[in-house]
Residue frames as qw, qx, qy, qz and C-alpha x, y, z in Angstrom:
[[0.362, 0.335, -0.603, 0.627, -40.77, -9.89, 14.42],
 [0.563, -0.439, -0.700, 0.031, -41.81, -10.59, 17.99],
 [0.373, -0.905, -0.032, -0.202, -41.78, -8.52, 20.86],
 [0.635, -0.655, 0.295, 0.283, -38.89, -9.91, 22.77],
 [0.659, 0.046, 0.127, 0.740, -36.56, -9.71, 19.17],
 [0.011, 0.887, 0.062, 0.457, -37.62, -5.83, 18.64],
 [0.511, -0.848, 0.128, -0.054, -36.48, -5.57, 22.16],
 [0.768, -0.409, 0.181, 0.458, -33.36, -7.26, 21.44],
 [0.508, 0.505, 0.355, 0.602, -32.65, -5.74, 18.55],
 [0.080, -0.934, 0.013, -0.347, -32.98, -2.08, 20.29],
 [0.705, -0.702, 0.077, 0.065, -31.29, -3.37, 22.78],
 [0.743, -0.157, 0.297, 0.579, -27.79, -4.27, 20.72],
 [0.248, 0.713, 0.106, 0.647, -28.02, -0.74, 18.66],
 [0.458, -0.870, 0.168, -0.074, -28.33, 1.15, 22.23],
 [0.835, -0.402, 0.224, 0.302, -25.08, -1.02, 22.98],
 [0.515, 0.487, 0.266, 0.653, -23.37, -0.49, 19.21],
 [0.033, 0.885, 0.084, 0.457, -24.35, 3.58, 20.17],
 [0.639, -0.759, 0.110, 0.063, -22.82, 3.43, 24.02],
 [0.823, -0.200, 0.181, 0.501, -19.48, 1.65, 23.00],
 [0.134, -0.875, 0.324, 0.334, -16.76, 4.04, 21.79],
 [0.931, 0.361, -0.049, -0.038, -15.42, 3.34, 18.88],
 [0.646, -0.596, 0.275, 0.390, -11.99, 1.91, 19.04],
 [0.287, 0.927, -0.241, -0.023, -9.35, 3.64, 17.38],
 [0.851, 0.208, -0.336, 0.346, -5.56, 2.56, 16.19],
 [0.779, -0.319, -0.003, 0.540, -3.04, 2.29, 19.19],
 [0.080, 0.935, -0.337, -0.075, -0.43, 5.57, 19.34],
 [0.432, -0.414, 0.748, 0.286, 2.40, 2.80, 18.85],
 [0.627, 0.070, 0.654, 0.419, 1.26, 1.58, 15.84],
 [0.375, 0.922, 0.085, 0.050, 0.36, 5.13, 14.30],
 [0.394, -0.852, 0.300, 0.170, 4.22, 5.64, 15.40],
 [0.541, -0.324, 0.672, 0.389, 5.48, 2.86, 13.72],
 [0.480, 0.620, 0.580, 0.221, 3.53, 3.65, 10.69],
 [0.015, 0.983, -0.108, -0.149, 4.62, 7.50, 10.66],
 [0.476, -0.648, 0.450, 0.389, 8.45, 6.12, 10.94],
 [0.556, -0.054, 0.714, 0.421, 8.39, 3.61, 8.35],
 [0.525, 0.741, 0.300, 0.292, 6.54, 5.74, 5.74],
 [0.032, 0.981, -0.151, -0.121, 8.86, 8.79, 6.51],
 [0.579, -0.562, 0.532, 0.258, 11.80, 6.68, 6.68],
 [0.610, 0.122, 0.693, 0.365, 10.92, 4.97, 3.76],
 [0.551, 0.687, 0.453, 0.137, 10.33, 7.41, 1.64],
 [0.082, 0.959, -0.238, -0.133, 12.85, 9.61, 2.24],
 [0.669, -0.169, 0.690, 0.218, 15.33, 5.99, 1.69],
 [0.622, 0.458, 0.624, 0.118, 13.60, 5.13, -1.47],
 [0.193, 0.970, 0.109, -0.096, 13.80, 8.73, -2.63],
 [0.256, -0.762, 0.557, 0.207, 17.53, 8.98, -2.16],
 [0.569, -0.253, 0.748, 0.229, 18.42, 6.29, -3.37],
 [0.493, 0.741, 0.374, 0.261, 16.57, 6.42, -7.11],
 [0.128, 0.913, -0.383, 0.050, 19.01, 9.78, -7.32],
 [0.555, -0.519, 0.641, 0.108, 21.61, 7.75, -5.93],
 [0.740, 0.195, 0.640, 0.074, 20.77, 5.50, -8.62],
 [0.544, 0.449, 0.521, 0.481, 20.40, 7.76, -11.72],
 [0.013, -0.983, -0.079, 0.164, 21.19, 11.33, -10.77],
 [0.764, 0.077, 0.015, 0.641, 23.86, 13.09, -12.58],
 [0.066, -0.671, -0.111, 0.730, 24.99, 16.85, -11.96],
 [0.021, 0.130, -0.445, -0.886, 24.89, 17.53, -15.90],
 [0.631, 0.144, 0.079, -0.758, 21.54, 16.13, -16.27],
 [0.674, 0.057, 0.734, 0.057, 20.39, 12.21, -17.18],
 [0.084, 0.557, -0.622, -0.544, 21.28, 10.84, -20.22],
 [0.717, -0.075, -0.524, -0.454, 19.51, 7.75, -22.55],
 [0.540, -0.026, -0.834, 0.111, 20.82, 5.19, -20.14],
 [0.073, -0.032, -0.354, 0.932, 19.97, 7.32, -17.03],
 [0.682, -0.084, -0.050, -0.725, 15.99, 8.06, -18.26],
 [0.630, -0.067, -0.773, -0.022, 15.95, 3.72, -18.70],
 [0.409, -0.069, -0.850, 0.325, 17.12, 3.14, -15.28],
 [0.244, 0.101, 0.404, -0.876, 14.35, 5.90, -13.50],
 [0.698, -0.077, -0.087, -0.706, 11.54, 4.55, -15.38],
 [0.590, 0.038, -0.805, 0.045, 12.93, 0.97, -14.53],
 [0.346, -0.320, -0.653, 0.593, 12.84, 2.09, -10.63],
 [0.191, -0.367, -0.050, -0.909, 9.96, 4.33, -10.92],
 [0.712, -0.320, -0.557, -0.283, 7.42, 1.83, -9.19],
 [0.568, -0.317, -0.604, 0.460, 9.40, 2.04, -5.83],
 [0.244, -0.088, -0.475, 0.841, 8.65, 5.24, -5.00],
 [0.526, -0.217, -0.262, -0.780, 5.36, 5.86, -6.30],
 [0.657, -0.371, -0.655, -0.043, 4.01, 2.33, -4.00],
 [0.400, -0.476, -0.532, 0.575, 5.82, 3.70, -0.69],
 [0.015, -0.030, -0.101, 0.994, 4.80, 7.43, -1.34],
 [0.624, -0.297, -0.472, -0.548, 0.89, 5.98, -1.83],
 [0.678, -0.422, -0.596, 0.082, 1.59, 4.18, 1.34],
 [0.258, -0.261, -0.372, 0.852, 2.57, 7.15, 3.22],
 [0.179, -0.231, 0.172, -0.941, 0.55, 9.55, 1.75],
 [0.637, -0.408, -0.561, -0.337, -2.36, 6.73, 3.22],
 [0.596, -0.396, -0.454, 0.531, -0.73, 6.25, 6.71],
 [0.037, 0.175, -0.040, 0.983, -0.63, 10.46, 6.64],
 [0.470, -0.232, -0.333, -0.784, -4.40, 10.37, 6.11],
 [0.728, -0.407, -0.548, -0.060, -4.60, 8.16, 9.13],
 [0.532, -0.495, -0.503, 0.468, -2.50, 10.09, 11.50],
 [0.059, 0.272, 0.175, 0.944, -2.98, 13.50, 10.53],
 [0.520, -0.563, -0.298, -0.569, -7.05, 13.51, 11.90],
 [0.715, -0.522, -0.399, 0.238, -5.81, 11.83, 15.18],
 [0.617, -0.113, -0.175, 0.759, -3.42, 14.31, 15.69],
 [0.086, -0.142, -0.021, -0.986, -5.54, 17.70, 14.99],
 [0.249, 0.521, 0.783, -0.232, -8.84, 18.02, 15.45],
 [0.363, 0.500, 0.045, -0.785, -11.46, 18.75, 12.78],
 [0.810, 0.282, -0.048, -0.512, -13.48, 17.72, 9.95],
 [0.741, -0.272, 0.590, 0.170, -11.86, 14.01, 9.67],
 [0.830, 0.434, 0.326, 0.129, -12.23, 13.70, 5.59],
 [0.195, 0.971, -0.028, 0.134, -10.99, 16.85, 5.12],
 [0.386, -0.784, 0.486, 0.009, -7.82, 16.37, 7.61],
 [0.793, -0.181, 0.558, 0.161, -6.94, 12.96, 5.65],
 [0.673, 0.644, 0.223, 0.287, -7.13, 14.64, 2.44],
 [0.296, -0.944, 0.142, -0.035, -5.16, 17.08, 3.96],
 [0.519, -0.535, 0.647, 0.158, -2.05, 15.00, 5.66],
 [0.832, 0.356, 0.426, 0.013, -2.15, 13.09, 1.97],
 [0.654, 0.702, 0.192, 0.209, -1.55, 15.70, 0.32],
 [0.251, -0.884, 0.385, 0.081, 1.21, 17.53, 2.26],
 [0.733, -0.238, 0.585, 0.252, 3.32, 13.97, 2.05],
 [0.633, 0.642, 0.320, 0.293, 2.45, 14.35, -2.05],
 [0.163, 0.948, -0.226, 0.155, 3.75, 17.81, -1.73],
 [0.323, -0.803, 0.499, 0.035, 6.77, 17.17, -0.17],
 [0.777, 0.314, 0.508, 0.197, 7.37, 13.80, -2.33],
 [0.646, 0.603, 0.326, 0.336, 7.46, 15.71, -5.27],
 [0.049, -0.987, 0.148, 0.041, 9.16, 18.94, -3.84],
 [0.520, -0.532, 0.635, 0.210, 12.21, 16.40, -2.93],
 [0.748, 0.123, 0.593, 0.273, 12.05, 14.52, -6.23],
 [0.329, 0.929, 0.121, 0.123, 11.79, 17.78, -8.42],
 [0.269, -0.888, 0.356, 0.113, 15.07, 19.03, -6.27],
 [0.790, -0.292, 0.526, 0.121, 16.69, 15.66, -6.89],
 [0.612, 0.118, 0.541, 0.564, 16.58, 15.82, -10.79],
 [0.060, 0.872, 0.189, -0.448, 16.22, 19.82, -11.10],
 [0.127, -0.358, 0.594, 0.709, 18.96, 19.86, -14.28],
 [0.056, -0.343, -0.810, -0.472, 16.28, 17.83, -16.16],
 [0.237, 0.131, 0.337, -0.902, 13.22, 20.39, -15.63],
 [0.729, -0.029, -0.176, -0.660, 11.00, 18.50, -17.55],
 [0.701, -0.097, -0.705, -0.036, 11.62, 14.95, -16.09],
 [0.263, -0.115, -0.828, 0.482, 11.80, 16.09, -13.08],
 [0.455, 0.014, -0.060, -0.888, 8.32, 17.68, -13.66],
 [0.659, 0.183, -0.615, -0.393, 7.13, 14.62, -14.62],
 [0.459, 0.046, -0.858, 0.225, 8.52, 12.80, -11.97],
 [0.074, 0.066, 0.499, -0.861, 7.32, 15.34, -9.13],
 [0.535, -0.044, -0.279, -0.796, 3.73, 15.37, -10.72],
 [0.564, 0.082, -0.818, 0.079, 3.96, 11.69, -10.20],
 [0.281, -0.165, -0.730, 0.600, 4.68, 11.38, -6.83],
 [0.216, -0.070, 0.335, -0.914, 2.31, 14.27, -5.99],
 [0.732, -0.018, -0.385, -0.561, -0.70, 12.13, -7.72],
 [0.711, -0.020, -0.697, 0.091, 0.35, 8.69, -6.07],
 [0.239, -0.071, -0.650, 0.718, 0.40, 10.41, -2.36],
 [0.583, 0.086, -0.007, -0.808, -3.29, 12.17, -3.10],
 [0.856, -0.029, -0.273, -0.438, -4.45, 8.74, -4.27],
 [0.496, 0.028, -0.768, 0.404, -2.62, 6.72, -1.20],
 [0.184, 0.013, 0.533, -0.826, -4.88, 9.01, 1.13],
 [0.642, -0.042, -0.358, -0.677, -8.06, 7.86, -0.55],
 [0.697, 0.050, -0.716, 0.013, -7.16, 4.83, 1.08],
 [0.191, 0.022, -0.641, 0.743, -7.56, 6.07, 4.50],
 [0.248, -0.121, -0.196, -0.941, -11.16, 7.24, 3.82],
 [0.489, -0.379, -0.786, 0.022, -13.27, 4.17, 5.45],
 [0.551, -0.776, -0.080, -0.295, -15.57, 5.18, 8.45],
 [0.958, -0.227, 0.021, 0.173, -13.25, 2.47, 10.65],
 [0.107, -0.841, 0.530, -0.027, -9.60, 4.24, 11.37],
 [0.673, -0.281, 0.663, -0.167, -9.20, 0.89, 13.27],
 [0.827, 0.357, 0.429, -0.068, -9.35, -1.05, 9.77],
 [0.344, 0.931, -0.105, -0.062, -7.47, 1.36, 7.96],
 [0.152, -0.697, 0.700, -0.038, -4.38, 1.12, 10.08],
 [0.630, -0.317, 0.708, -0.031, -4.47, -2.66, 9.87],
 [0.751, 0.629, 0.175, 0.099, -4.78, -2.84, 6.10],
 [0.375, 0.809, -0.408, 0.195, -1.38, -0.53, 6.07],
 [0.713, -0.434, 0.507, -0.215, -0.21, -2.48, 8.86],
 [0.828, 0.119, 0.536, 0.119, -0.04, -5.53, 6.28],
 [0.433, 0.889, -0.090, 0.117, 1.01, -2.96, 3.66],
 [0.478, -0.764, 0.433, -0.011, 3.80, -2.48, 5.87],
 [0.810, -0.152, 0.565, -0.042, 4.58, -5.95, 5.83],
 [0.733, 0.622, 0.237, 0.143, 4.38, -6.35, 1.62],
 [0.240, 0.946, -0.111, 0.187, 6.92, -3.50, 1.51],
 [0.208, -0.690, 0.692, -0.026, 9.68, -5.34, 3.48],
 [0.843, 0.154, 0.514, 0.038, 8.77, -8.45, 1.27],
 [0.409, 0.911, -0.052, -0.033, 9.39, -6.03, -1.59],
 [0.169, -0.854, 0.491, -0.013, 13.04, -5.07, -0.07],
 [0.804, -0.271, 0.506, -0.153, 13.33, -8.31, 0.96],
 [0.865, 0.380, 0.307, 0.115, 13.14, -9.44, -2.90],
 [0.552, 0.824, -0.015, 0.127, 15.12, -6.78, -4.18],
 [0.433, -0.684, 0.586, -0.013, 17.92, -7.54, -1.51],
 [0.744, -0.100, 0.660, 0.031, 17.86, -11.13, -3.22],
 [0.758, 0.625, 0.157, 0.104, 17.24, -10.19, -6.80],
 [0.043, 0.929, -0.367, -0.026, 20.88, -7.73, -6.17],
 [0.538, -0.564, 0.621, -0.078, 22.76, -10.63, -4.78],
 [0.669, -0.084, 0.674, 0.301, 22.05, -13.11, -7.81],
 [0.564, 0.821, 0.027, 0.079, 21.62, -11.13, -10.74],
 [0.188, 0.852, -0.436, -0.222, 25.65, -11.11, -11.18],
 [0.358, -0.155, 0.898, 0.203, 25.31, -14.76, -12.42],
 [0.650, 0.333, -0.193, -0.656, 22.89, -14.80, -15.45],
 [0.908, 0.106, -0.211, -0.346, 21.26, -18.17, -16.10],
 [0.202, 0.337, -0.865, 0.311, 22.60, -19.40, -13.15],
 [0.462, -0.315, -0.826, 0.069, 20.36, -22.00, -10.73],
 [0.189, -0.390, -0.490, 0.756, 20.28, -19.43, -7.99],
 [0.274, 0.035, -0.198, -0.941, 18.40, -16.96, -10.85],
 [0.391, -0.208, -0.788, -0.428, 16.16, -19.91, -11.43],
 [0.333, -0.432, -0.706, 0.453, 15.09, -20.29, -8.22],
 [0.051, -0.011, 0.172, 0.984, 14.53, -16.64, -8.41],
 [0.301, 0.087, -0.614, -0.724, 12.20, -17.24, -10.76],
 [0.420, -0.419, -0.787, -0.170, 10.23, -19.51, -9.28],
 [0.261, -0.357, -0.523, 0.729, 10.62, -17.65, -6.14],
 [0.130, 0.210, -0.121, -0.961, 8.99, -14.52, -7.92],
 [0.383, -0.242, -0.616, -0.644, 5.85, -16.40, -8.71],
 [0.619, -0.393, -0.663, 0.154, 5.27, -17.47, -5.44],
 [0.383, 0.120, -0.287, 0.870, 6.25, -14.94, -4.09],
 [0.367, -0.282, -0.185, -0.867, 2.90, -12.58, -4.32],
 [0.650, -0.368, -0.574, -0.335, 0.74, -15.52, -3.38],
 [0.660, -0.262, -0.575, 0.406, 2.66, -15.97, 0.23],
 [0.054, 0.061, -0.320, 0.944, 3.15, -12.20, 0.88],
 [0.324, -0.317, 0.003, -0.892, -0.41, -11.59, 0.62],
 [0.715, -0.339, -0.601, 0.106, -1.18, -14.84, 2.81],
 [0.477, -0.250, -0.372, 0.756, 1.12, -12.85, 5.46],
 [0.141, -0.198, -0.127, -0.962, -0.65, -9.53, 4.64],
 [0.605, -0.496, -0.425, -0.456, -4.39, -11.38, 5.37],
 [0.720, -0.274, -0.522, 0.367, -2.63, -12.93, 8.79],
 [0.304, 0.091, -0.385, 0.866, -1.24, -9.91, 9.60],
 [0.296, -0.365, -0.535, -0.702, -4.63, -8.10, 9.08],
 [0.687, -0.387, -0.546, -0.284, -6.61, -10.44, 10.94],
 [0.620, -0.274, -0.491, 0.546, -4.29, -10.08, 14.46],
 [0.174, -0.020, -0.252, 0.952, -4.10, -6.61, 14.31],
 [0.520, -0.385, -0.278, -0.710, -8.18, -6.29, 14.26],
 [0.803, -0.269, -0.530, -0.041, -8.20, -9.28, 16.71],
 [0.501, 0.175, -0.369, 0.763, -5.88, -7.56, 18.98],
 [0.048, 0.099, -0.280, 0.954, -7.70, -4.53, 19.31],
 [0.045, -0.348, -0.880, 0.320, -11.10, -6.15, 19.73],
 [0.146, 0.135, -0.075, -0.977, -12.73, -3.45, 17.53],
 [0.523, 0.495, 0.555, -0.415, -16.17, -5.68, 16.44],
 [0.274, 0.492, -0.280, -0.778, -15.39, -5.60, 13.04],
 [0.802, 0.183, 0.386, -0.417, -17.29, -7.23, 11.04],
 [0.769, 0.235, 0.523, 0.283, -16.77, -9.73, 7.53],
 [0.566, 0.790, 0.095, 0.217, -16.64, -7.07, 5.31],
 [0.451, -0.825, 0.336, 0.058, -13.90, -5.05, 8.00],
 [0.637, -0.378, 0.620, 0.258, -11.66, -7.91, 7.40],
 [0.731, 0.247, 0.428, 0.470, -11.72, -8.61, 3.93],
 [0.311, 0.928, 0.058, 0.197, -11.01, -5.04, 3.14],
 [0.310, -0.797, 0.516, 0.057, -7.66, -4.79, 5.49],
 [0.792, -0.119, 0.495, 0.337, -6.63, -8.17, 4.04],
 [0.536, 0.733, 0.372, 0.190, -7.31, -6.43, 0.74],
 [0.026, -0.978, -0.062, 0.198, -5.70, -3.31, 1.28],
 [0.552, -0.494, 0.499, 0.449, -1.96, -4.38, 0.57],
 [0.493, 0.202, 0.645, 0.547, -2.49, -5.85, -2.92],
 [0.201, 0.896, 0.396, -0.031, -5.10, -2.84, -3.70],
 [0.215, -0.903, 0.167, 0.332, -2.10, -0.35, -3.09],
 [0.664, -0.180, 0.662, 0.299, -0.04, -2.64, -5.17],
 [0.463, 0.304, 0.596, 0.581, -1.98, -2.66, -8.17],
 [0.018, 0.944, 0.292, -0.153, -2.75, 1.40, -7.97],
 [0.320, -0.762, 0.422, 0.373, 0.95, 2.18, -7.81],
 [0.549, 0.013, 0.760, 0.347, 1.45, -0.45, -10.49],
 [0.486, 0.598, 0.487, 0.411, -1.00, 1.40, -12.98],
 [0.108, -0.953, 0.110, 0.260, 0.69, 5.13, -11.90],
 [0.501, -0.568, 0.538, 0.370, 3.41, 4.04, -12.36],
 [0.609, 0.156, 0.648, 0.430, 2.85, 2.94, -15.80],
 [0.217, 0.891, 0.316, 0.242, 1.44, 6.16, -17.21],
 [0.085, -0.965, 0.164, 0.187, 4.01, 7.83, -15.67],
 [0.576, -0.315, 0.561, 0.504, 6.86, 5.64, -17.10],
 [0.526, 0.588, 0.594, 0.157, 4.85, 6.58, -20.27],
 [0.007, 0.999, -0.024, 0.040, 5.40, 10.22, -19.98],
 [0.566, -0.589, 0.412, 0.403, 8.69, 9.78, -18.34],
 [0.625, 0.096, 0.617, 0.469, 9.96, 7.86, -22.00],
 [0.294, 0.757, 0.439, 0.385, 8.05, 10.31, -24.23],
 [0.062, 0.932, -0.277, 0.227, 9.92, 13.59, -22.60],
 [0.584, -0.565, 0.500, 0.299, 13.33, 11.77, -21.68],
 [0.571, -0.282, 0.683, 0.357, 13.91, 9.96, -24.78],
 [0.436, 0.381, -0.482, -0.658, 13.27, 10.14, -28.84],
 [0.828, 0.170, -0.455, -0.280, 12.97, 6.33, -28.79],
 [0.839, -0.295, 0.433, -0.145, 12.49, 3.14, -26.49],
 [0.032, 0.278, -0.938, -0.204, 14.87, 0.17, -27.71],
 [0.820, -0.082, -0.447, -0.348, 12.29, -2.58, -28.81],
 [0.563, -0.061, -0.704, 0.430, 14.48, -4.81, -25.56],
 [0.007, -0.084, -0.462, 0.883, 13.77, -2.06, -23.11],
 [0.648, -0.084, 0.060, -0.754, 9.94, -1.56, -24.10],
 [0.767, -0.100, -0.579, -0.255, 9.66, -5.44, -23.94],
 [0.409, 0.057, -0.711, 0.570, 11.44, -5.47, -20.41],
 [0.343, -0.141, 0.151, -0.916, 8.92, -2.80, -19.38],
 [0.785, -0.159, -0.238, -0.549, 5.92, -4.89, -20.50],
 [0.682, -0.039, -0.715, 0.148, 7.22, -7.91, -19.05],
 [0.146, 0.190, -0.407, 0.882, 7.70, -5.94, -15.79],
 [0.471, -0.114, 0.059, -0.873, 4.36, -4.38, -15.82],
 [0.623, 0.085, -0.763, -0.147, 3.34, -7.76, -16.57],
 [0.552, -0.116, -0.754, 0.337, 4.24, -9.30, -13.35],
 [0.046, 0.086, -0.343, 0.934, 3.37, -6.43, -11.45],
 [0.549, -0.145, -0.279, -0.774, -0.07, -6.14, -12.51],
 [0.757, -0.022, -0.643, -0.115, -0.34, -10.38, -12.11],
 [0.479, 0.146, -0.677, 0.539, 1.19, -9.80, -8.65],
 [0.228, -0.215, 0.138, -0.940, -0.87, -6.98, -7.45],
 [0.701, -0.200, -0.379, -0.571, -4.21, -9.26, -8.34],
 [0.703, -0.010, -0.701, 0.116, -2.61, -12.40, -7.04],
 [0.147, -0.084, -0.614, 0.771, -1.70, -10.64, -2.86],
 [0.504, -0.169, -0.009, -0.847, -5.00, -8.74, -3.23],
 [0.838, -0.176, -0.459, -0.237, -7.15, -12.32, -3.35],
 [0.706, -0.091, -0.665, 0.228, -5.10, -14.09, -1.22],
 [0.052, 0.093, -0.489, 0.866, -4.83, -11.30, 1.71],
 [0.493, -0.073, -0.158, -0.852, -8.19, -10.75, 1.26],
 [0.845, -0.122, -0.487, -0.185, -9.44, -14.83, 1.55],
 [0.562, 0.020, -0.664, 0.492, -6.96, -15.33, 4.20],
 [0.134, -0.116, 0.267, -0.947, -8.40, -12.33, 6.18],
 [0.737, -0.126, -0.182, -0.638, -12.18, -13.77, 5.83],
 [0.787, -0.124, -0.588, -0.139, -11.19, -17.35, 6.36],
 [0.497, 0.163, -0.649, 0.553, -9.85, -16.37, 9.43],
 [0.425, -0.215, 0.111, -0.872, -12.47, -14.12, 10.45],
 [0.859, -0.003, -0.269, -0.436, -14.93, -17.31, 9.84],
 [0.837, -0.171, -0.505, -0.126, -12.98, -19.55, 11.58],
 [0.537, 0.338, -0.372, 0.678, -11.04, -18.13, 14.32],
 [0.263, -0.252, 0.365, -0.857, -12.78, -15.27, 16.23],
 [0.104, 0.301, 0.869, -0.379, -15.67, -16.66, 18.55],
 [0.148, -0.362, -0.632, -0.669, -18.92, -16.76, 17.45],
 [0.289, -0.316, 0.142, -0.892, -21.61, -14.51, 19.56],
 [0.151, 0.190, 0.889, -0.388, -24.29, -16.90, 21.58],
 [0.245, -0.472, -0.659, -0.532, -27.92, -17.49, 20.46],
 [0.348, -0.161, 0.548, -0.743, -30.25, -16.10, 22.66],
 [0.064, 0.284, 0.950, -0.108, -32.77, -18.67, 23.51],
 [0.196, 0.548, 0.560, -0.590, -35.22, -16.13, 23.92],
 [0.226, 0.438, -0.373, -0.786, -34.98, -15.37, 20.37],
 [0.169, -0.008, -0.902, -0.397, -36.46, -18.72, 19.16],
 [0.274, 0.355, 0.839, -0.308, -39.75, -18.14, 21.02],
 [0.049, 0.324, 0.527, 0.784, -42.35, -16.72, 18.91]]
């Protein structure tokens, strides 16, 4: 190495040390606080809404909670992650410590409300609370990157997945009360495609909200926020199966052979879906990096020798 790169090369670490690192926006830690409190206290209600009874739940009753366990274990992983991102901005002290922290309160209070919700059944709703408390501890893990500024724009596109989610299950309500009708097909096809486009819109989103805030992140930066949607996806996707496991084995004496094949089929797609938004958020998030943001001038003075 020559004199004049040594000198540059001290000269862009002095710079890297001077700049302040940039941190996520108080409007979009806001709108990330709302929509994981909102949503999880939504999602929460509603699964009781769905299969709560005052005498306690019954065969058909355990089915439909481990059918709709997966929605609240994904948005209580994506709050307790979006906790673990505004929890250190909001106190001060040791940062890991404050994200494991604001994780695990959201877990606690998850499972405090979902324990209350099915409190006749004391062991499913053990079972269920345990749940949730795990899936909000291991949604804050996801806040744990040096780079706030990356974090938030990985849940940012989370966000996003989670009103694709709604989105689907607004559409799957509306034609499931025609069976092997044209509008299911579609469906169907819609539901393979589906993954591949959200997690196109998950890398896009990504890539604006880093580009926005002009933080300097680098290749890897980006393909981890593009990542970050489908990652949560297929975490919640394998909680969720170990707890529908438990769930079936203290709710029920026996699974119908139809109902443990709906499951797998389920899990199935889930899993296939998870992989499928991960890649593609994740490629879209790089290929945009690589061909979008401006590339830095050569110095001239670097080619002398």
């Amino acid at each position: 190495m020559t004199e004049t790169q040594e000198a540059q090369a001290q000269e862009q670490e002095t710079e890297r040390a001077a700049a302040p690192e940039v941190e996520p926006g108080r409007v979009a830690l806001w709108v990330l606080g709302a929509a994981a409190a909102l949503s999880l206290g939504g999602v929460v209600f509603s699964l009781y809404q769905l299969t709560g009874m005052a005498d306690g739940l019954d065969d058909t009753g355990v089915m439909l909670l481990a059918n709709s366990l997966f929605s609240p274990i994904i948005v209580t992983a994506f709050a307790g992650a979006v906790a673990g991102v505004v929890v250190p901005r909001l106190v001060k002290g040791p940062k890991r410590a404050l994200t494991v922290l604001g994780s695990l309160v959201v877990g606690l209070i998850a499972a405090a409300t979902g324990y209350a919700s099915f409190a006749p059944d004391a062991s499913i709703a053990l079972v269920l609370a345990l749940v949730l408390l795990g899936s909000g501890v291991i949604g804050g893990l996801f806040a744990l990157p040096r780079r706030s500024v990356t974090v938030a724009a990985g849940l940012s596109a989370t966000l996003l997945l989670l009103v694709s989610m709604f989105a689907r299950g607004l559409f799957e309500s509306a034609t499931s009360v025609s069976l092997f009708s044209d509008p299911l097909d579609q469906y169907g096809a819609l539901g393979q495609i589906l993954p591949f486009v959200a997690g196109l819109a998950c890398g896009i989103c990504a890539f604006l909200y880093l580009r926005q805030k002009k933080a300097g992140v680098k290749l890897l930066g980006h393909l981890v926020a593009g990542a970050t949607p489908g990652a949560i996806w297929m975490v919640s996707t394998i909680i969720a199966q170990i707890g529908v496991e438990v769930l079936l084995n203290v709710g029920l004496d026996e699974v119908a052979p139809l109902d443990e094949a709906f499951l797998s089929l389920s899990f199935q797609w889930q899993y296939n879906g998870s992989m499928t938004a991960m890649f593609a958020g994740a490629f879209c998030a790089v290929l945009a990096f690589g061909l979008l943001l401006p590339k830095a001038p050569k110095a001239k003075a670097a080619k002398r020798s």
